[in-house]
DSSP file (Angstrom, degrees, kcal/mol; ACC not computed):
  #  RESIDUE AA STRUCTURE BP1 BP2  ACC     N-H-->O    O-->H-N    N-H-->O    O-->H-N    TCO  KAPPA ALPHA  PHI   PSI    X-CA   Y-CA   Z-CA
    1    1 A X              0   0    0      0, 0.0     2,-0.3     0, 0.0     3,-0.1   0.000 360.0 360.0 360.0 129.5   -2.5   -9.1   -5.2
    2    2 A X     >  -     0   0    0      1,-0.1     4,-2.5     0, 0.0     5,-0.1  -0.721 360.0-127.6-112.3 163.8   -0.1   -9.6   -2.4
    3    3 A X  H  > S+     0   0    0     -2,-0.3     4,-1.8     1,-0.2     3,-0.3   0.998 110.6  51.2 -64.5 -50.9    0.2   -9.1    1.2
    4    4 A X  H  > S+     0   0    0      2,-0.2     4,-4.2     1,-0.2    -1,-0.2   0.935 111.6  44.6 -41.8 -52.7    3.4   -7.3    0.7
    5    5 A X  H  > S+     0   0    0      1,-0.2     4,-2.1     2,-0.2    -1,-0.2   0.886 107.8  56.0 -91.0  -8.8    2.2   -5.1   -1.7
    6    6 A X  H >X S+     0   0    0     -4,-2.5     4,-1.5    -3,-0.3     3,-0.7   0.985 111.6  50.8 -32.3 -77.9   -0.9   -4.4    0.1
    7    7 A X  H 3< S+     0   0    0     -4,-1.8     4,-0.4     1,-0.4     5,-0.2   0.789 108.7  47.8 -43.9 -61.3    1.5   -3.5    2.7
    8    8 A X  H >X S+     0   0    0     -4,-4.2     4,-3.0    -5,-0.3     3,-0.6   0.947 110.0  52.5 -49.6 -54.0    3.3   -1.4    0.7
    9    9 A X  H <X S+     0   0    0     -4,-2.1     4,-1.8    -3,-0.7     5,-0.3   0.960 107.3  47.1 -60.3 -64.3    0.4    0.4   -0.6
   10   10 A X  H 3X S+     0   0    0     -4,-1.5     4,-0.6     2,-0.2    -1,-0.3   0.593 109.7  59.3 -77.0   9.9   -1.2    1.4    2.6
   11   11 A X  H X> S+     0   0    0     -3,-0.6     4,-4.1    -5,-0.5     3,-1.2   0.905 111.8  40.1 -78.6 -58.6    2.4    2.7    3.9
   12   12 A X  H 3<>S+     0   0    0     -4,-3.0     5,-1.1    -5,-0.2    -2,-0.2   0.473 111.3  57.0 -76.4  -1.6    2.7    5.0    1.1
   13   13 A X  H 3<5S+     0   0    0     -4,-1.8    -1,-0.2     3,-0.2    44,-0.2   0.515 116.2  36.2 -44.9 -39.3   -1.1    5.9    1.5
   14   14 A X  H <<5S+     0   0    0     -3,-1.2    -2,-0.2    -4,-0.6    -3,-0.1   0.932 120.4  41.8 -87.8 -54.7   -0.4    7.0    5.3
   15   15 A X  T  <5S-     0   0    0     -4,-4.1    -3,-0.2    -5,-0.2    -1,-0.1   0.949 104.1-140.3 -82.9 -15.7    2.6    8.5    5.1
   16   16 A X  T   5S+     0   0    0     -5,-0.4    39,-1.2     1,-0.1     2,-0.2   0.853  77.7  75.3  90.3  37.2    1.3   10.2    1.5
   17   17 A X     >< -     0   0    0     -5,-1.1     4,-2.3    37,-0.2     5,-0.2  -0.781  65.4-155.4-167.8 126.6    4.8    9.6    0.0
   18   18 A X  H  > S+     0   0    0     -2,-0.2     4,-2.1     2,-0.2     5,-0.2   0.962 103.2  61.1 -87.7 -25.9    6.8    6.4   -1.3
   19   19 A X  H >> S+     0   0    0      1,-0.2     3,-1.6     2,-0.1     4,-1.5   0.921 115.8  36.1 -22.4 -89.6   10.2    8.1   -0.6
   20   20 A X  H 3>>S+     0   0    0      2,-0.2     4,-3.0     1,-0.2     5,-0.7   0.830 115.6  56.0  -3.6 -67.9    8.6    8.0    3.3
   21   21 A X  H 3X5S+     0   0    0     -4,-2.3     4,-1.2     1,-0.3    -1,-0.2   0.924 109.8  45.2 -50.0 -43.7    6.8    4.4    2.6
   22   22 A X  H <<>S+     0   0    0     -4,-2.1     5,-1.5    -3,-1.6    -1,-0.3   0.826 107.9  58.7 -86.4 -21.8   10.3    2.9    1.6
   23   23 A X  H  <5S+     0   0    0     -4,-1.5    -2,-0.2     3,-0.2    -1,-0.2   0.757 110.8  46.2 -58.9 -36.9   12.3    4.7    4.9
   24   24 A X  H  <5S+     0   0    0     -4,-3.0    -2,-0.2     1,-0.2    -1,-0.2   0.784 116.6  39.9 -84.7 -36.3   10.0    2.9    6.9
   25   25 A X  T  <<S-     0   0    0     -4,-1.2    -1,-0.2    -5,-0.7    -2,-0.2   0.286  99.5-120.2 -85.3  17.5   10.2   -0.6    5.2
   26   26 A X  T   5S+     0   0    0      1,-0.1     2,-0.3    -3,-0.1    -3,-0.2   0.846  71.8 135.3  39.7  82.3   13.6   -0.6    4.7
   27   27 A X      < -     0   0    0     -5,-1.5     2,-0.3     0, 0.0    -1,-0.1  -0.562  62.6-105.3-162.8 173.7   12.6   -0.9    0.5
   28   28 A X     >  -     0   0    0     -2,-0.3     4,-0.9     1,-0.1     5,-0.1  -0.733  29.1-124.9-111.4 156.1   14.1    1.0   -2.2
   29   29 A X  H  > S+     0   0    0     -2,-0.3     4,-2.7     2,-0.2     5,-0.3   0.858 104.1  61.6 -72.8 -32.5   11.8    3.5   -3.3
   30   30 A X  H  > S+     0   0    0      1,-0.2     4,-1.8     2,-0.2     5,-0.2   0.878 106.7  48.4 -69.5 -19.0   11.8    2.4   -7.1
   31   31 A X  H  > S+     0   0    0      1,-0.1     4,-0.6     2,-0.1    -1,-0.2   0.825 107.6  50.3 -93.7  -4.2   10.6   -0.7   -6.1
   32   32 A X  H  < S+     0   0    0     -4,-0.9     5,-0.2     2,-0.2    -2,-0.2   0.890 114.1  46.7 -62.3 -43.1    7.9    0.5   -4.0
   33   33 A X  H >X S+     0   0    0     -4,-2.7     4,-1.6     1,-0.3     3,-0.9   0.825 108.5  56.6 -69.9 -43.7    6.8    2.7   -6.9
   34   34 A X  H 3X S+     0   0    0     -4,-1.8     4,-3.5    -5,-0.3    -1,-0.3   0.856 110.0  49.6 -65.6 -27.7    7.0   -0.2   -9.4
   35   35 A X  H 3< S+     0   0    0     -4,-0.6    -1,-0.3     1,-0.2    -2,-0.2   0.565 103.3  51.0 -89.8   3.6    4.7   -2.1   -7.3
   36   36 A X  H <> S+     0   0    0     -3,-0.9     4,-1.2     2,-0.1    -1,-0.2   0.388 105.7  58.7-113.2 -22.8    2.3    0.0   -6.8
   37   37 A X  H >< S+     0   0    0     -4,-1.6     3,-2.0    -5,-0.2     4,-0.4   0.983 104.7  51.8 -69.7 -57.1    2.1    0.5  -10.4
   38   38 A X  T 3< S+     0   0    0     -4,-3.5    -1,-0.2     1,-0.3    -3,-0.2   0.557 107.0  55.7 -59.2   3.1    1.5   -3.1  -11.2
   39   39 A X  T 3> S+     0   0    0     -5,-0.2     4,-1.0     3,-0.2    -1,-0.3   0.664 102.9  45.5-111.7   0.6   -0.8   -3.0   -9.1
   40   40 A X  T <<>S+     0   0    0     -3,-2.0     5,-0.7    -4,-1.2    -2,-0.2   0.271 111.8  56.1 -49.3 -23.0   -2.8   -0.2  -10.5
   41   41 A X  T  45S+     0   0    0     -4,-0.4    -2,-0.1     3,-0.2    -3,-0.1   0.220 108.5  54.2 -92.4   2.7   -2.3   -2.0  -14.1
   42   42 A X  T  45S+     0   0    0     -5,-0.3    -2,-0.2     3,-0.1    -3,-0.2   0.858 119.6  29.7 -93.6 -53.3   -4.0   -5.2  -12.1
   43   43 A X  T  <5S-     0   0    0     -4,-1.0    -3,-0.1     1,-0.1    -2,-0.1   0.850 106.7-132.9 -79.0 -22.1   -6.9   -3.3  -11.0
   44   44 A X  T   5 +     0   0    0      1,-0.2     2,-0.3    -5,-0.0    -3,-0.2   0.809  67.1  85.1  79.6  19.9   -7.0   -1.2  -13.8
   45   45 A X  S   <S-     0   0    0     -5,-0.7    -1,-0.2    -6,-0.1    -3,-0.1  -0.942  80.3 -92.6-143.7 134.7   -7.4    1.9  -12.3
   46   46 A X        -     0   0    0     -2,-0.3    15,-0.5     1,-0.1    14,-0.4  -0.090  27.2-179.7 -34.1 121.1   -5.3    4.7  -10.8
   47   47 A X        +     0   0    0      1,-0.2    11,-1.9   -11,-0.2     2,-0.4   0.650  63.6  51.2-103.6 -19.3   -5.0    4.6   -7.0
   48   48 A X  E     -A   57   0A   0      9,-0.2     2,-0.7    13,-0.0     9,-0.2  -0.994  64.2-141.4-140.5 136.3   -2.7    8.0   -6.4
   49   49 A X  E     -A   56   0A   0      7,-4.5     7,-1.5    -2,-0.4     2,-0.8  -0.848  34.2-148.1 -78.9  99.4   -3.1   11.3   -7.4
   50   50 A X  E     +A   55   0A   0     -2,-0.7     5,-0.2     5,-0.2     2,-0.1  -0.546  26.9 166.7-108.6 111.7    0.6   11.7   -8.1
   51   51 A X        -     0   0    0      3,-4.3    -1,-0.0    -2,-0.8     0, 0.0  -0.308  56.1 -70.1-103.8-149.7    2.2   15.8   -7.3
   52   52 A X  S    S-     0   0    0      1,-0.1    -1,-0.1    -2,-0.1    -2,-0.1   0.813 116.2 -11.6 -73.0 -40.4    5.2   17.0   -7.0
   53   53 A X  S    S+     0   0    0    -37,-0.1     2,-0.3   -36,-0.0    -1,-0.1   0.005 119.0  56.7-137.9  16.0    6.2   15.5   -3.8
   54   54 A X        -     0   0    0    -37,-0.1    -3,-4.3   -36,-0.0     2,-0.5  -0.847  64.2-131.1-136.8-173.4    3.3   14.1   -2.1
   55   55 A X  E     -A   50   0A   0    -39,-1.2     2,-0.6    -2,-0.3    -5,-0.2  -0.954  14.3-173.5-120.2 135.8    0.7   11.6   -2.8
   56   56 A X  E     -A   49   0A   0     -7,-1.5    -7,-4.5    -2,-0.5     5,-0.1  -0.977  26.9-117.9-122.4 138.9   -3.4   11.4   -2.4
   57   57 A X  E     -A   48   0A   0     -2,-0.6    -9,-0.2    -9,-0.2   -10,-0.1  -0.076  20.1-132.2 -50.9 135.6   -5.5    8.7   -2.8
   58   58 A X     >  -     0   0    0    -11,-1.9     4,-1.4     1,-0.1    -1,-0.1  -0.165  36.9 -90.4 -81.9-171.9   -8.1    8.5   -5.3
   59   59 A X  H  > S+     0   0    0      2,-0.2     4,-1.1     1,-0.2    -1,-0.1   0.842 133.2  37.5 -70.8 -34.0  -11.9    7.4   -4.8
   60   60 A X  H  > S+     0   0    0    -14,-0.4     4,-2.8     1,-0.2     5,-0.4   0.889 116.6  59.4 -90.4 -25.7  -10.9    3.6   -5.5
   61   61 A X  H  > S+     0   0    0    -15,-0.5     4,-1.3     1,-0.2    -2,-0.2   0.903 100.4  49.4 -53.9 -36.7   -7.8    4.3   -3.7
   62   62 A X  H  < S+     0   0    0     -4,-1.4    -1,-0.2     2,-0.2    -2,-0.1   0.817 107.8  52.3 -62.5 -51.1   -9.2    5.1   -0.9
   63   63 A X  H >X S+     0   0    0     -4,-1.1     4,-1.5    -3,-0.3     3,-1.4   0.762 111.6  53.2 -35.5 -52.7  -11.7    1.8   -0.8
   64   64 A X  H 3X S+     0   0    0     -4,-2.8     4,-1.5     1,-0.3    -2,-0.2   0.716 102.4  53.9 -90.4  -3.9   -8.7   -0.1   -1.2
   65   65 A X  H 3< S+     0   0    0     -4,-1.3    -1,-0.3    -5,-0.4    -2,-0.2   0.291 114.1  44.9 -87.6  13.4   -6.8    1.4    1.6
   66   66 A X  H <4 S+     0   0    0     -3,-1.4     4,-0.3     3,-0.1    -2,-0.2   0.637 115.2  39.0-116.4  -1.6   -9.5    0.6    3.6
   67   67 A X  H  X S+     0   0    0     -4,-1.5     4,-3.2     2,-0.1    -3,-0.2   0.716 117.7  58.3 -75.8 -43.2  -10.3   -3.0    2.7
   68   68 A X  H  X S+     0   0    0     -4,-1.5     4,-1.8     2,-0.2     5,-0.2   0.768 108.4  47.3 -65.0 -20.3   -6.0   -3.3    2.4
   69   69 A X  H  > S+     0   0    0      2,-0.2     4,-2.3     3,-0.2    -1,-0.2   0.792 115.5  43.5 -89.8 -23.6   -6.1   -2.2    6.1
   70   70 A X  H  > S+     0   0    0     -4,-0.3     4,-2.2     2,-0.2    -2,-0.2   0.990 115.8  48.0 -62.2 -69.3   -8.9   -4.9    6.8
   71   71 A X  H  < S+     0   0    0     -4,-3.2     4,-0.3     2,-0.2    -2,-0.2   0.771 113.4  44.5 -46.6 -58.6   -7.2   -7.4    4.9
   72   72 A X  H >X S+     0   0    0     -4,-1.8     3,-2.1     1,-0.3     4,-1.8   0.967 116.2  47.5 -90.9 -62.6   -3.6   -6.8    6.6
   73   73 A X  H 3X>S+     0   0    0     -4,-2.3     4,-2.0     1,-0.3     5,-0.7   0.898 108.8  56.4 -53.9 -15.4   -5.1   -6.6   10.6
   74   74 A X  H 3<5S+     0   0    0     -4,-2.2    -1,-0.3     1,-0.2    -2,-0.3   0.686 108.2  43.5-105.2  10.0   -7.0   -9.6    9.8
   75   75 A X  H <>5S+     0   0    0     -3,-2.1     4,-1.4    -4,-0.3    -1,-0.2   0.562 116.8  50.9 -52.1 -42.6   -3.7  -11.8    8.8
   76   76 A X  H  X5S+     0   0    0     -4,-1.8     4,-1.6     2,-0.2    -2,-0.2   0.903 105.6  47.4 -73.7 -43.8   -2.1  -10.3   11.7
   77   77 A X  H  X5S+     0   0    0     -4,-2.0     4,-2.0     1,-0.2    -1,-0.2   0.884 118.0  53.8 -66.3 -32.4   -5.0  -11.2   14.5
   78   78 A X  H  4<S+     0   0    0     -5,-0.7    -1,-0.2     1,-0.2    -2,-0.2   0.940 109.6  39.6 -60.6 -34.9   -4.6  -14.7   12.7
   79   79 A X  H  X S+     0   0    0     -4,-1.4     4,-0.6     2,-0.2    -1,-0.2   0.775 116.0  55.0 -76.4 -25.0   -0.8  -15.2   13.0
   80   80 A X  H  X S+     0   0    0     -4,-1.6     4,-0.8     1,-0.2    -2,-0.2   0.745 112.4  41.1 -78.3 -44.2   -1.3  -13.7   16.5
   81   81 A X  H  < S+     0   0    0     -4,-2.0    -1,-0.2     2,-0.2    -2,-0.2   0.352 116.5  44.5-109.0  11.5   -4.1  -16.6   17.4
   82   82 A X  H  4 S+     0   0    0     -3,-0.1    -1,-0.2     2,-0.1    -2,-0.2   0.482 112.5  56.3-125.7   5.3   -2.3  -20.0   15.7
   83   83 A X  H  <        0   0    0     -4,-0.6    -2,-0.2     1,-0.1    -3,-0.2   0.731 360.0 360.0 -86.5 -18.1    1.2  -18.8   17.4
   84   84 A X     <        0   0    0     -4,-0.8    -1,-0.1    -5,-0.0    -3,-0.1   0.423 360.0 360.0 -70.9 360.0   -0.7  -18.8   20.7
């Protein structure tokens, strides 16, 4: 698991679209999509309930968008406190 696609993941969790996810990261959407797949074949479970043009999180999705959100502020307060 990487920070990036962590990153990825909880973009296209919030905004509930990876079209969206990848307009705000400057990212292609097929590579958002691809990464979020491997990373659903790492954990081995489905993370989005995938419709026609939006997305919802699933019950582990959900867990890991809020552990991803843990994970990502607590890199940030870190880069934040050894640039100081």
């Amino acid at each position: 698991m990487e920070l990036r696609v962590l990153e990825y993941f909880v973009t296209a969790a919030h905004e509930k679209s990876i079209t969206k996810a990848g307009k705000l990261l400057h990212v292609t959407q097929p590579t958002i999509s691809r990464q979020i797949i491997n990373l659903e074949h790492e954990l081995g479970t489905p993370l989005f309930i995938r419709g026609h043009r939006t997305l919802e999180l699933t019950e582990k999705g959900k867990i890991l968008a809020q552990k991803a959100c843990e994970i990502l502020q607590l890199c940030e307060c870190t880069k934040k406190e050894l640039c100081n």
